[in-house]
N, C-alpha and C positions, 0 to 999 in steps of 0.2 A: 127226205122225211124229217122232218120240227123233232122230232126225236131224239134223233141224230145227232141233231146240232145242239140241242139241247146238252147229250152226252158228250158231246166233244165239249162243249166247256163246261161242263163239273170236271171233265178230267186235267184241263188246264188247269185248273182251281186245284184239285186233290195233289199234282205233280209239285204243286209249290209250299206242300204242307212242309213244313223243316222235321228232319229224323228228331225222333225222342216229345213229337207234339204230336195231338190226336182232334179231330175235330168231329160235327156232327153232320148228318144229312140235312139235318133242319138248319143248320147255320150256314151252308154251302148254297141249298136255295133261297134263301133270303139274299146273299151276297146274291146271287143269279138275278135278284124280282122277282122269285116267283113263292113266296115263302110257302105255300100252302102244296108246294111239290117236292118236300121230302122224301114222297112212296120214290117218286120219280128220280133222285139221284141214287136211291138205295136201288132201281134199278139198272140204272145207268154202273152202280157198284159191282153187281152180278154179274155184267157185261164186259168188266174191263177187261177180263184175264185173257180177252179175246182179241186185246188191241195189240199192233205192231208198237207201239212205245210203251214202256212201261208205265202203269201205274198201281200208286203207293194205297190200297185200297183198306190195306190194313189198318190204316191209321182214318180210319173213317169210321164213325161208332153211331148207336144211338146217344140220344139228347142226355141218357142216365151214364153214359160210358161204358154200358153194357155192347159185348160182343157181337152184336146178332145179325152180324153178315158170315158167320165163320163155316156155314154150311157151305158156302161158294169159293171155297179153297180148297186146293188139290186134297189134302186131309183135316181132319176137323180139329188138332191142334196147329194147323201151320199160320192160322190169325194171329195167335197169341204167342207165339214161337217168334214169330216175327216182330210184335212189340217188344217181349223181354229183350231182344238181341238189340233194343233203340234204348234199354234201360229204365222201362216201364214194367210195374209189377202187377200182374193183375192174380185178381182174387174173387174166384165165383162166379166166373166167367166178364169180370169189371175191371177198369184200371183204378188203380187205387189210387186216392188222392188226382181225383178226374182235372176236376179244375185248377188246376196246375199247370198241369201239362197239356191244356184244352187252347187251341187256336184258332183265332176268329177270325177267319177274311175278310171279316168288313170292318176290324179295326185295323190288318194289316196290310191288306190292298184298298186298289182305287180303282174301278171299273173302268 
């Protein structure tokens, strides 16, 4: 399934995000080529908890640094439980001071 493999590498991408950085959906499918399928890694996101290898899904946000994968965790603060404990503060359901702590795969990998 194109799917699949599609998810299996946002998840290589996501596994290499460094603790204490966050990135976006929309900046993980542009790193992929496929810029206009953000819906598509935010699904690929929902899916992970389902993988035999871990992935760091928490640190994967919208484009504003807003939360909005945090329904798809075991309980609906374990998103943000999980940033604070990387030494991110968020506020309002947002990391504060986003672009800071914001990682871009396609300044720090190479396809």
């Amino acid at each position: 399934m194109k799917n699949r493999d599609f998810f299996k590498d946002v998840y290589e991408v996501v596994r290499l995000i460094p603790t204490g950085k966050v990135t976006s959906y929309g900046a993980i499918a542009r790193y992929l080529g496929a810029s206009r399928s953000s819906r598509l890694v935010g699904y690929a996101m929902n899916a992970s908890h389902e993988q035999a290898e871990y992935v760091p899904a928490h640190r994967v946000l919208n484009r504003n640094g807003l939360l909005t994968g945090k329904h798809h965790f075991s309980h609906p603060n374990e998103m943000q439980e999980l940033l604070e404990k990387e030494g991110l503060i968020i506020e309002n359901e947002q990391v504060k001071d986003f672009s800071n702590h914001f990682w871009d795969p396609n300044e720090t990998l190479k396809l």
